[in-house]
N, CA, C and O of each residue as an XYZ file, in Angstrom:
452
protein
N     -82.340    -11.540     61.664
C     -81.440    -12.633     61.947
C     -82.048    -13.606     62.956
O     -81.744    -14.796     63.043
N     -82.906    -12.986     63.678
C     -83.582    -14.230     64.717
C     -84.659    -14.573     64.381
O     -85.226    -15.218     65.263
N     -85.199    -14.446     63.530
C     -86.204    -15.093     62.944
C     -85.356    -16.335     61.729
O     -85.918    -17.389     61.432
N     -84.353    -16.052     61.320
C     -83.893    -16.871     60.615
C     -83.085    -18.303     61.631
O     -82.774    -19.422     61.222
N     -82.941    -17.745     62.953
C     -82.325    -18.622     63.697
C     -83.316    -19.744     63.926
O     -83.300    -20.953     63.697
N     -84.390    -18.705     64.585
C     -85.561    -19.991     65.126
C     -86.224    -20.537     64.187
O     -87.033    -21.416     64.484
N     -86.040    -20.144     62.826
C     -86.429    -21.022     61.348
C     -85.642    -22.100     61.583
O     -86.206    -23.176     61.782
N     -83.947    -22.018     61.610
C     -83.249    -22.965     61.615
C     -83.634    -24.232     62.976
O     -83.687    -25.456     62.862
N     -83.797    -23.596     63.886
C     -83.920    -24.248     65.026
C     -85.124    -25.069     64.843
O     -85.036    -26.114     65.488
N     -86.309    -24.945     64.129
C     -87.623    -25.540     64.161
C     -87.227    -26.598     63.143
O     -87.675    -27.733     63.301
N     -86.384    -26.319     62.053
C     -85.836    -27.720     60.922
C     -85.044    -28.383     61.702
O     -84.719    -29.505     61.311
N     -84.546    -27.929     62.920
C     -83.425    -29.267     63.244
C     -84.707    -29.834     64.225
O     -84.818    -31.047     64.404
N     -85.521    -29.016     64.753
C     -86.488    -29.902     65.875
C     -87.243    -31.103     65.019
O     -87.359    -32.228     65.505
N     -87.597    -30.869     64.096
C     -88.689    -31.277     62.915
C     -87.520    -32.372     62.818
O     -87.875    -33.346     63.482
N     -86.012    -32.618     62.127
C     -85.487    -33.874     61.930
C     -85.041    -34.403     63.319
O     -84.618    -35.559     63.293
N     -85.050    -33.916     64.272
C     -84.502    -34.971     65.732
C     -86.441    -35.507     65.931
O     -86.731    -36.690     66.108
N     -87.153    -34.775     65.880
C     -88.490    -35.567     66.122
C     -88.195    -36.972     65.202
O     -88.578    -38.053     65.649
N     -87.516    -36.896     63.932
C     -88.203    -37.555     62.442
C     -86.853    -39.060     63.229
O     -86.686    -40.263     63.033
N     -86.308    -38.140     63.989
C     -84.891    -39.673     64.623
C     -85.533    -40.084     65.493
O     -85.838    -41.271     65.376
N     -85.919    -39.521     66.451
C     -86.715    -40.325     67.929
C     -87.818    -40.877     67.165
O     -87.641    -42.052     66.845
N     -88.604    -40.499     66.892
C     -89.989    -40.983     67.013
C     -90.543    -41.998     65.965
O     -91.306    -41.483     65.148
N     -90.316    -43.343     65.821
C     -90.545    -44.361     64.692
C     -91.406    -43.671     63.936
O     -91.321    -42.557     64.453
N     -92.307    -43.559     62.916
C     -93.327    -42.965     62.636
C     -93.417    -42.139     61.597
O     -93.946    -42.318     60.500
N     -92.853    -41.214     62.037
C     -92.261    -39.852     61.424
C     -90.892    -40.160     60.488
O     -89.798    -40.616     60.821
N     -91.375    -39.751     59.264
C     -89.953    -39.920     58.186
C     -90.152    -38.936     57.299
O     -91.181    -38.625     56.698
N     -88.790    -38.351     57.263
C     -88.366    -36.711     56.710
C     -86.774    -37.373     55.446
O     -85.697    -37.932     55.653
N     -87.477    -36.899     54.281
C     -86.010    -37.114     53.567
C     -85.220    -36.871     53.375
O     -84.405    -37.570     52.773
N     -84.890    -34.838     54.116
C     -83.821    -34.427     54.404
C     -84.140    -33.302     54.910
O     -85.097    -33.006     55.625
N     -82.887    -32.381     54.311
C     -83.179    -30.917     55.641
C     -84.204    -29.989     54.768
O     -85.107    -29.260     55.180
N     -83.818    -30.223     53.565
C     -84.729    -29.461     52.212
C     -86.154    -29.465     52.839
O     -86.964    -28.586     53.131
N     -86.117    -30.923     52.930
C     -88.232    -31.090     53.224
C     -88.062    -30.338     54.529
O     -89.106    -29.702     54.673
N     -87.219    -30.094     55.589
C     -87.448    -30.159     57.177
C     -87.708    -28.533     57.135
O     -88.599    -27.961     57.761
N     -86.561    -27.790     56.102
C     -87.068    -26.722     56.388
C     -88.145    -26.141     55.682
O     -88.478    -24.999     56.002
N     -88.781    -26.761     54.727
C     -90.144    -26.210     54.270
C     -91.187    -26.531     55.490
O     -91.922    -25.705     56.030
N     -91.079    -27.930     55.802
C     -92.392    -28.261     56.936
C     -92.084    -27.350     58.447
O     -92.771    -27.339     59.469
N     -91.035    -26.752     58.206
C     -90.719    -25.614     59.617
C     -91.584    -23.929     59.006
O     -92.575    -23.355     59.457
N     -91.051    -23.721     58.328
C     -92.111    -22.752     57.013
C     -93.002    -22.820     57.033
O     -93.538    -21.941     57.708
N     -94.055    -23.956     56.297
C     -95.181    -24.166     56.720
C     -95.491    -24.315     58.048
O     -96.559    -23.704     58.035
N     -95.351    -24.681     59.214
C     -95.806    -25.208     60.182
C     -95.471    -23.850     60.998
O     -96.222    -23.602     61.941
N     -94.511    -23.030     60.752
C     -94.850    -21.656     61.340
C     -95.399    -21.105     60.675
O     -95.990    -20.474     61.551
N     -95.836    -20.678     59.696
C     -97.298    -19.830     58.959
C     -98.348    -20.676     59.175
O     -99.404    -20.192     58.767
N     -98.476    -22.017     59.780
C     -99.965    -22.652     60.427
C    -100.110    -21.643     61.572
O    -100.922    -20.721     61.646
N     -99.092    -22.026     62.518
C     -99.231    -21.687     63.861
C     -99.510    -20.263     64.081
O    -100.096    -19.956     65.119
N     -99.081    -19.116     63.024
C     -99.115    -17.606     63.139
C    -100.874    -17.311     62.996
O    -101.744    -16.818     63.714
N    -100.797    -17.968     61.540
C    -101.866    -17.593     61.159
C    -103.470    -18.626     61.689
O    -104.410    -18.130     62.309
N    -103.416    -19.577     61.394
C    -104.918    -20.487     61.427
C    -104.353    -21.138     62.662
O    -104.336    -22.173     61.994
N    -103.910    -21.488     63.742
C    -103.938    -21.538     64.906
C    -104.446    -20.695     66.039
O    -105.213    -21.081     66.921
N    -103.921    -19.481     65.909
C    -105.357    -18.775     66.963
C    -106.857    -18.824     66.710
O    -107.811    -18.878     67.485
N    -106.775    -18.791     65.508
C    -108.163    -18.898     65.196
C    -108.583    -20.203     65.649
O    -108.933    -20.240     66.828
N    -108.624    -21.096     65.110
C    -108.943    -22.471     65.657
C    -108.496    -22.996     67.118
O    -108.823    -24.091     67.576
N    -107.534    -21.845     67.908
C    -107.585    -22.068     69.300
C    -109.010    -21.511     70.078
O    -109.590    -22.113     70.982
N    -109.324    -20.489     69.613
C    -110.494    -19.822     70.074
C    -111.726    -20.170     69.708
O    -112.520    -19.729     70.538
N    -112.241    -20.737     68.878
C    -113.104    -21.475     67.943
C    -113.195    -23.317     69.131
O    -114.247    -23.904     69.384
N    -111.888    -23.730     69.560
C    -111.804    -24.635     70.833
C    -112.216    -24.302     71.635
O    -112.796    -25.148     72.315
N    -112.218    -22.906     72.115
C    -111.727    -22.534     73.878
C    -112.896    -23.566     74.484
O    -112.190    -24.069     75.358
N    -113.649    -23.957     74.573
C    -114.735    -24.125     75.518
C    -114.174    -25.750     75.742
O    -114.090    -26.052     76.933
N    -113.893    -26.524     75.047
C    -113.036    -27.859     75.002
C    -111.723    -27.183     75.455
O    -111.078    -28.146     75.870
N    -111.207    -26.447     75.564
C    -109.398    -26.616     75.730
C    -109.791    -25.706     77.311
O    -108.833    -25.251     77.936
N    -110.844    -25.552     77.717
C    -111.397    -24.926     78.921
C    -111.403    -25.955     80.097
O    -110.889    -25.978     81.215
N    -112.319    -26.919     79.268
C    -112.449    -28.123     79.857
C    -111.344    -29.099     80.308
O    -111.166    -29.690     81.373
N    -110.522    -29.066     78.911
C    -109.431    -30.109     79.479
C    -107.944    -29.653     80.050
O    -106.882    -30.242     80.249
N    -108.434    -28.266     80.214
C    -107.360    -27.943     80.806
C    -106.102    -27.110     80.027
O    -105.037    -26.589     80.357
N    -106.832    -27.296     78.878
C    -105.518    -27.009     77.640
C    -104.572    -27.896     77.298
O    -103.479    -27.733     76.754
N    -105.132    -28.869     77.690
C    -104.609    -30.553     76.812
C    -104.688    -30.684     75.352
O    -103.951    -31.292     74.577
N    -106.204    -29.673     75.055
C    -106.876    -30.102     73.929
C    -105.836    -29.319     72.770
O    -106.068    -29.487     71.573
N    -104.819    -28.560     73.165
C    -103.813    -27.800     72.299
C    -102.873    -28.780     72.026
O    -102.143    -28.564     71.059
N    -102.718    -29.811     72.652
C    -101.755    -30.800     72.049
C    -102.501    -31.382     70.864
O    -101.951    -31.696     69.808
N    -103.503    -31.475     71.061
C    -104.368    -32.447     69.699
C    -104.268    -31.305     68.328
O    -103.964    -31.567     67.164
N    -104.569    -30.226     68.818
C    -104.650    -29.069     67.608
C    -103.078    -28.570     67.212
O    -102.908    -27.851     66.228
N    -102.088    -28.954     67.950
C    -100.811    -29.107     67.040
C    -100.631    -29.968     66.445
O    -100.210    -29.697     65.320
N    -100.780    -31.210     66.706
C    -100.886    -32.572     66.452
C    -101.265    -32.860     65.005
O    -100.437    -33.341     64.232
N    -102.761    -32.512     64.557
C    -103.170    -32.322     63.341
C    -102.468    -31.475     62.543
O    -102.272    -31.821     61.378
N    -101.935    -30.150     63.043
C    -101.601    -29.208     61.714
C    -100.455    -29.871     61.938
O     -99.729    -29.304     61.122
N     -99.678    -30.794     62.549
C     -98.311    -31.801     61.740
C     -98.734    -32.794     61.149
O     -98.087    -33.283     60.222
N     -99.664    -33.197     61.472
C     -99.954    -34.324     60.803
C    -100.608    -33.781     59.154
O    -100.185    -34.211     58.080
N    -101.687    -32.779     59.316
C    -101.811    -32.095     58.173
C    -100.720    -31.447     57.229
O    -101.172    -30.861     56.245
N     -99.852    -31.461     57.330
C     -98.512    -30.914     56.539
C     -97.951    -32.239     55.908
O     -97.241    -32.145     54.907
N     -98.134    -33.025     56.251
C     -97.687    -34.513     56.373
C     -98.239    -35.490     55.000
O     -97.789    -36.393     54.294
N     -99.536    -34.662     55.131
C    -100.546    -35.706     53.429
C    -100.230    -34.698     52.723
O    -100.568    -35.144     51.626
N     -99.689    -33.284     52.434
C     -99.307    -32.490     51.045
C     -97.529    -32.357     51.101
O     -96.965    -31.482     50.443
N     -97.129    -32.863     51.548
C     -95.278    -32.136     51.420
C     -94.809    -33.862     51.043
O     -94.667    -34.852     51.762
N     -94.684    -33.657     49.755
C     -93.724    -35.309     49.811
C     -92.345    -35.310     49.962
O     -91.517    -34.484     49.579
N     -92.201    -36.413     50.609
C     -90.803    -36.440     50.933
C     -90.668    -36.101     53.182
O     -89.717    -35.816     53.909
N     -92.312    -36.378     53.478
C     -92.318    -36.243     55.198
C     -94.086    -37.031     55.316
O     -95.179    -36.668     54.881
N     -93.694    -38.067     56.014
C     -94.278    -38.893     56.488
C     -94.711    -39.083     57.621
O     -93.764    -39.168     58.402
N     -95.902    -39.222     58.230
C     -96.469    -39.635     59.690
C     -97.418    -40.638     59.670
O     -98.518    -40.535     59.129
N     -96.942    -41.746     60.339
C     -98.252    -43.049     60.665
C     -99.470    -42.604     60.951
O    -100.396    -43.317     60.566
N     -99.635    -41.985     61.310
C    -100.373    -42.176     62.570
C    -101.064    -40.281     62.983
O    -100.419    -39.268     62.715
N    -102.389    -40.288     63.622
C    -102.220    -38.972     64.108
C    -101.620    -38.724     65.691
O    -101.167    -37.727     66.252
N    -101.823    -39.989     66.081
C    -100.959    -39.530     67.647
C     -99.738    -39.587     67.840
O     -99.065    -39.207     68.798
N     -99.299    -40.369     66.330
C     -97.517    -40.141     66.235
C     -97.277    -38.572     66.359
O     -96.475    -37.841     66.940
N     -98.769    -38.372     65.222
C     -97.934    -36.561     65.154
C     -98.597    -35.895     66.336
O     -98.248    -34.762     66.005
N     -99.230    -35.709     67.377
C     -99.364    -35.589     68.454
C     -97.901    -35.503     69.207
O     -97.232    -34.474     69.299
N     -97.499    -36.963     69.793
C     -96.300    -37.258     70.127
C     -94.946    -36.119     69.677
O     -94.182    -35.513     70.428
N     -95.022    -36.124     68.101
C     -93.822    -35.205     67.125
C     -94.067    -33.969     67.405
O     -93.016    -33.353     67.584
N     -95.329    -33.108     67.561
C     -95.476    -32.136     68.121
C     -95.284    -31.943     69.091
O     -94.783    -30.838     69.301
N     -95.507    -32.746     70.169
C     -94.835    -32.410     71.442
C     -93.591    -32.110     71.594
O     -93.185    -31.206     72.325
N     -92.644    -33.123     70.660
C     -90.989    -33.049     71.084
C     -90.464    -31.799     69.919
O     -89.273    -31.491     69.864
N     -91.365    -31.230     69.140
C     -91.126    -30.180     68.392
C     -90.944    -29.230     68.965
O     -89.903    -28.603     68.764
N     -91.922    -28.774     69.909
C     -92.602    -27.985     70.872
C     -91.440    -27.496     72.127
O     -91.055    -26.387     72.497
N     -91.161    -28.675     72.492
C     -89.787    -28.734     73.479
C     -88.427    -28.443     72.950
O     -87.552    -27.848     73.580
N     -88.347    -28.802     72.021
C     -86.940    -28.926     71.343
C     -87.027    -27.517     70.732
O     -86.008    -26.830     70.653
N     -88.187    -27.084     70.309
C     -87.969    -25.716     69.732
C     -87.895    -24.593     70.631
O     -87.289    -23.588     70.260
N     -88.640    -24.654     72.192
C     -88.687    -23.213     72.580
C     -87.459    -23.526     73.980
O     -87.457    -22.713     74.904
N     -86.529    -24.664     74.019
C     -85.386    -24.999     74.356
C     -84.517    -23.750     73.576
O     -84.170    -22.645     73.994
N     -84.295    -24.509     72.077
C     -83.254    -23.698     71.169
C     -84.004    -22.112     71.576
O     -83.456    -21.509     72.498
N     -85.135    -21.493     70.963
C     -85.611    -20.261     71.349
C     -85.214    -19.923     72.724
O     -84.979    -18.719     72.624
N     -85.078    -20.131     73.491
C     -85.045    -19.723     74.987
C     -83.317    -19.484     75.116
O     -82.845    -18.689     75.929
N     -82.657    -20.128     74.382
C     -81.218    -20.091     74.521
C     -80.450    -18.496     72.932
O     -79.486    -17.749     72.771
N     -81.558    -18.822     72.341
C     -81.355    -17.576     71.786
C     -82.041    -16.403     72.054
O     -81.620    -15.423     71.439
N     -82.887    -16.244     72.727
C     -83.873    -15.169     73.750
C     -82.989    -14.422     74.954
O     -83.038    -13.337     75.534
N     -82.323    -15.374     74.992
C     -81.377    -14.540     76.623
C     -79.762    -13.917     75.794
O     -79.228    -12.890     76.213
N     -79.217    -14.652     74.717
C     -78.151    -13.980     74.106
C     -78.310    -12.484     74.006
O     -77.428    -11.803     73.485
């Protein structure tokens, strides 16, 4: 059941990013919760790997360089899922960030229940 919550919680982060952020356009909750799907089987799977494959850059900058490597795998979800759109890669930079917040907000409020 909490894995199905913070599924839900990552599709509503994914459409409040797709409201704030000009840029970003999602055609409904259908697409929001596949690109939450995908974008948590990025992050499980081919994100550590490609965090560690960084370390020596994300060493350097402090671990800045993890905003850029979320950034892409949204923006990469973005040229195969039709029906979710991003200008830009620092839009999806930006969308990852408020994903990021908005999601471990909702997580953190279902973590202490």
């Amino acid at each position: 059941m909490k894995i199905l919550s913070k599924w839900i919680i990552s599709a509503l982060a994914i459409l409040l990013a797709a409201y704030l952020i000009p840029g970003i356009t999602i055609s409904g909750i259908y697409i929001a919760i596949i690109v939450a799907l995908l974008l948590g089987l990025i992050n499980a799977i081919i994100r550590p790997i490609v965090i560690i494959l960084t370390l020596p850059i994300n060493i350097v900058t402090l671990g800045l360089f993890t905003f850029v490597i979320n950034g892409f795998f949204f923006w990469l979800l973005s040229t195969f899922i039709k029906g979710f759109q991003i200008s830009g890669f620092w839009i999806a930079v930006l969308g990852a960030l408020v994903i990021s917040i908005i999601s471990w907000t909702g997580n953190q409020l279902i973590d202490n229940q």
